[in-house]
C-alpha positions as CSV (number, residue, x, y, z in Angstrom):
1,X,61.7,44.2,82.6
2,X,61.4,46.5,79.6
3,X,64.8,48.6,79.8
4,X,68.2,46.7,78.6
5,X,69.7,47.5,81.7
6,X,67.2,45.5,84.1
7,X,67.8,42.8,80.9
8,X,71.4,42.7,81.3
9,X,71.0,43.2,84.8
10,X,69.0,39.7,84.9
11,X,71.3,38.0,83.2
12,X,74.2,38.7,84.9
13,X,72.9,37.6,88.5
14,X,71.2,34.7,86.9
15,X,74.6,33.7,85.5
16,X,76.7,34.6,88.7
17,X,74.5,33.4,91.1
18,X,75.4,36.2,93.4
19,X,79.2,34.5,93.5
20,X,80.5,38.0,94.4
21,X,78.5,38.3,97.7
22,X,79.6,36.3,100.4
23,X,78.4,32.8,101.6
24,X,76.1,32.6,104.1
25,X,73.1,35.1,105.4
26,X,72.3,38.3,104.1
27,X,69.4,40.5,104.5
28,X,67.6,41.9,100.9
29,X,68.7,45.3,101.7
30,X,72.5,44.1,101.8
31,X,71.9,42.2,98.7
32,X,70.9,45.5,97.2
33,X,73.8,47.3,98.6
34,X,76.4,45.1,97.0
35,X,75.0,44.5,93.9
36,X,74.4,48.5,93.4
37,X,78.3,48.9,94.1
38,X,79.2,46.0,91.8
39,X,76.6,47.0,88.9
40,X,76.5,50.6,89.3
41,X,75.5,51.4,85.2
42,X,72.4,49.0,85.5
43,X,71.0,50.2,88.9
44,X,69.2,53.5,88.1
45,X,67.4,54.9,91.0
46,X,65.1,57.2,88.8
47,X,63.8,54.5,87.3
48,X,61.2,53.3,89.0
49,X,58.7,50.2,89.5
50,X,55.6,52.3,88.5
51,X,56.9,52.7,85.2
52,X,57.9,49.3,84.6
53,X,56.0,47.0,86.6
54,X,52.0,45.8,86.1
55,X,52.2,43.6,89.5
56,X,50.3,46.3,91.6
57,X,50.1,43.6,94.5
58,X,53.7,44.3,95.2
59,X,54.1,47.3,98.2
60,X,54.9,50.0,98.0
61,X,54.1,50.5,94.3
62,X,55.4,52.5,92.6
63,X,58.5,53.6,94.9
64,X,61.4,51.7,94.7
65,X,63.8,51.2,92.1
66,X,62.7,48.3,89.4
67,X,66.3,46.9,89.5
68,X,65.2,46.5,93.1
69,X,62.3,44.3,91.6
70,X,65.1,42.5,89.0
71,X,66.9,40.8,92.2
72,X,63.6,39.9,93.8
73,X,62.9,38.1,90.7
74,X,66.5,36.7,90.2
75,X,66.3,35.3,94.2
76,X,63.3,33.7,93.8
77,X,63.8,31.9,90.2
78,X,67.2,30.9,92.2
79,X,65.1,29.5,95.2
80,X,63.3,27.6,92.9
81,X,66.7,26.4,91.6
82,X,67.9,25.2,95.3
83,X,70.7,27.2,95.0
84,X,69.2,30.3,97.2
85,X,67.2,29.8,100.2
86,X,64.9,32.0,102.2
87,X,66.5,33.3,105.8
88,X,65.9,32.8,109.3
89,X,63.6,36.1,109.4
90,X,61.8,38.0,106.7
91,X,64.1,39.7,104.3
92,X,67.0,37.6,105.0
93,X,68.8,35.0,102.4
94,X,70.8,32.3,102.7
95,X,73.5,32.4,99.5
96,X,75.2,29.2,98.7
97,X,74.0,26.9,101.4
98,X,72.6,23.7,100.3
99,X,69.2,22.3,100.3
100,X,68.2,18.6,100.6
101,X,68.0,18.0,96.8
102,X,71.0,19.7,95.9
103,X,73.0,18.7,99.6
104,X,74.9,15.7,96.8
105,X,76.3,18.1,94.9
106,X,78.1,19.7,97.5
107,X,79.2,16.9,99.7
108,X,83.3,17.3,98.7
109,X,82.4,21.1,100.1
110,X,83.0,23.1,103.1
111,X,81.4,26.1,104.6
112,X,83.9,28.2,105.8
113,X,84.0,30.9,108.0
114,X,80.9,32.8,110.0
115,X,78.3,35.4,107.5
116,X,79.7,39.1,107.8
117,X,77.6,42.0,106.7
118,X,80.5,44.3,105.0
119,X,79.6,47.9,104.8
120,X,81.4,50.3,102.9
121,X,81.8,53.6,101.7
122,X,82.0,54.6,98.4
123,X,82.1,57.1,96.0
124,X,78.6,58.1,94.0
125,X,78.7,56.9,90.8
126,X,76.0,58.4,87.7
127,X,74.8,55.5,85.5
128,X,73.4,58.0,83.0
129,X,76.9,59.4,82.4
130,X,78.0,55.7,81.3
131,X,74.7,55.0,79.2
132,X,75.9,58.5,77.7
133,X,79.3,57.1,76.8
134,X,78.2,53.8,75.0
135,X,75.8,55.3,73.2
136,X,78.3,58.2,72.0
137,X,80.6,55.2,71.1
138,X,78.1,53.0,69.1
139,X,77.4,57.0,67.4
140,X,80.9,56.7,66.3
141,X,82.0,53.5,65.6
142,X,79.0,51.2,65.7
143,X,80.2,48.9,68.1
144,X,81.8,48.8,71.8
145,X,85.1,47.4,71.6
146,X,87.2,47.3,74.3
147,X,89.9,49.8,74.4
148,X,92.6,47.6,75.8
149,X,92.3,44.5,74.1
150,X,89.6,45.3,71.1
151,X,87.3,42.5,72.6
152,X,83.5,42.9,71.4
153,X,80.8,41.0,72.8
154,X,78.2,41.7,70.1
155,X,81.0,39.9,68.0
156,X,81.6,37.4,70.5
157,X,77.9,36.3,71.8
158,X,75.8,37.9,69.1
159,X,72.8,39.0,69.9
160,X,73.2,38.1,73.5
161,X,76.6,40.7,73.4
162,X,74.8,43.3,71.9
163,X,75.2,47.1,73.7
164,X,77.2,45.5,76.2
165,X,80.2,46.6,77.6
166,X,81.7,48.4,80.7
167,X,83.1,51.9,81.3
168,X,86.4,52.5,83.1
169,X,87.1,55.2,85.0
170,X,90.4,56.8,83.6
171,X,91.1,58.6,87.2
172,X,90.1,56.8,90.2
173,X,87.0,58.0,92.2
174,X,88.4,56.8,94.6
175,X,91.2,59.1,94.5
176,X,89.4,62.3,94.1
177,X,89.2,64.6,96.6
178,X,85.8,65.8,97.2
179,X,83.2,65.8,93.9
180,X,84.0,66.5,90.6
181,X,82.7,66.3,86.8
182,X,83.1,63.1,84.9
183,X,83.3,63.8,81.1
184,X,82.6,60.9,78.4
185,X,86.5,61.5,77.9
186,X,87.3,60.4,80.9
187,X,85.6,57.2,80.3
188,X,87.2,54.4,78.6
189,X,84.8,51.2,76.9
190,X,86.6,48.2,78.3
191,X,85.8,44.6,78.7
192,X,85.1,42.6,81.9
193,X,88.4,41.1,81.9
194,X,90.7,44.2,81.9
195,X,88.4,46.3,84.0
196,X,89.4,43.6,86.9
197,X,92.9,43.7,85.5
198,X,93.1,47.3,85.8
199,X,91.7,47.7,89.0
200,X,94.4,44.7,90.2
201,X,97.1,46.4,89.1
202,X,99.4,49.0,91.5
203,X,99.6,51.6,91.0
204,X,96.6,51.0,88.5
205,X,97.7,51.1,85.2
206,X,96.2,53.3,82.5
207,X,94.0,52.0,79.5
208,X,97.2,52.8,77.4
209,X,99.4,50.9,79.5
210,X,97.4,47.4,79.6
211,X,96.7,47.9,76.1
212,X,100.8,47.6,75.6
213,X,101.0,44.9,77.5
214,X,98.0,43.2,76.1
215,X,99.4,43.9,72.7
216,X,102.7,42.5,73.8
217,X,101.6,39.2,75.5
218,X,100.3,38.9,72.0
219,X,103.4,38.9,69.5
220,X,104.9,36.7,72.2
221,X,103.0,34.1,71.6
222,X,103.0,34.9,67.5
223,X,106.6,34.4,68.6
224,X,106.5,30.9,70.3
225,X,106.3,32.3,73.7
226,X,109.7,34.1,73.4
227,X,110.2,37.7,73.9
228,X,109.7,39.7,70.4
229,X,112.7,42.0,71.0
């Protein structure tokens, strides 16, 4: 795990615990699929195992992605956890259903509905155009700071924060009609928090636009909670 994405990458899951994917079984290839659409900056496709990884017992060498090789290793250091189990066939997990040691801690829990495999279409996103951005940014400024709400994780966590931060889309890909070029100007460095809070809002806001409110919400509480107009 020599790059800072597969790092990052590694701590993330490890921390999340695949929350975002739904309860229940999932075969390794959906795994990858939703993690790749969730994490799009950290999985790059050109870099592969043979360049990273010594473990020449794994097959095939050499030709898949190492991120693909980070959630192997985050599923099984989670199996040996309890909180990940192996599947009912080869290459399927079970996510979030208890084992015998850890059955206590969820005994005021419920299982809720049946395991759906989601597929989905989206839009291709470059990671390299993102790594581009941040380090552009850090060229400039020396730190990522989010543009919304001037959150910095290197500040925040240290050492642990350090070179990370996401990149917002200023115009949807969603919304764009067929492919187009994404310049580091139409990327904005933002923090986990009001990426989600951008995405939420409809018709999504603009960097500019949160920032006001953010900046707002701020001098009302300097205010006692009251309006500062």
């Amino acid at each position: 795990m020599a790059r800072a994405e597969l790092k990052e990458l590694y701590l993330i899951l490890m921390d999340t615990r695949f929350d975002f994917i739904p309860r229940g079984e999932i075969s390794l290839q959906g795994i990858y699929e939703i993690v790749k659409l969730r994490y799009p900056e950290l999985c790059d496709d050109d870099y592969l195992c043979s360049m990273n990884c010594t473990n020449r017992s794994m097959r095939p060498y050499g030709k898949s992605p190492e991120w693909n090789h980070t959630i192997r290793a985050v599923l099984k250091k989670l199996r040996e956890h309890g909180t990940v189990t192996a599947g009912s066939t080869r290459g399927m997990w079970l996510l979030g259903i208890p084992t015998n040691h850890t059955a206590e801690a969820f005994e005021h829990e419920a299982i809720e509905g049946r395991a759906l495999l989601k597929l989905h279409k989206m839009k291709e996103r470059k990671p390299q155009i993102v790594r581009r951005k941040k380090r552009a940014v850090l060229a400039d400024k020396g730190r990522l700071v989010c543009e919304a709400c001037d959150f910095d994780f290197a500040w925040f966590y240290g050492k642990l924060g350090e070179g990370f931060a996401e990149c917002h889309h200023r115009s949807p890909l969603a919304e764009l009609d067929g492919q187009a070029p994404t310049r580091l100007a139409d990327l904005a460095i933002v923090c986990s928090n009001c990426h989600r809070m951008l995405h939420r809002s409809r018709p999504m806001m603009s960097v500019e636009q949160l920032r006001s409110l953010v900046l707002g919400r701020r001098l009302e509480r300097l205010h006692g909670g009251r309006s500062a107009t």
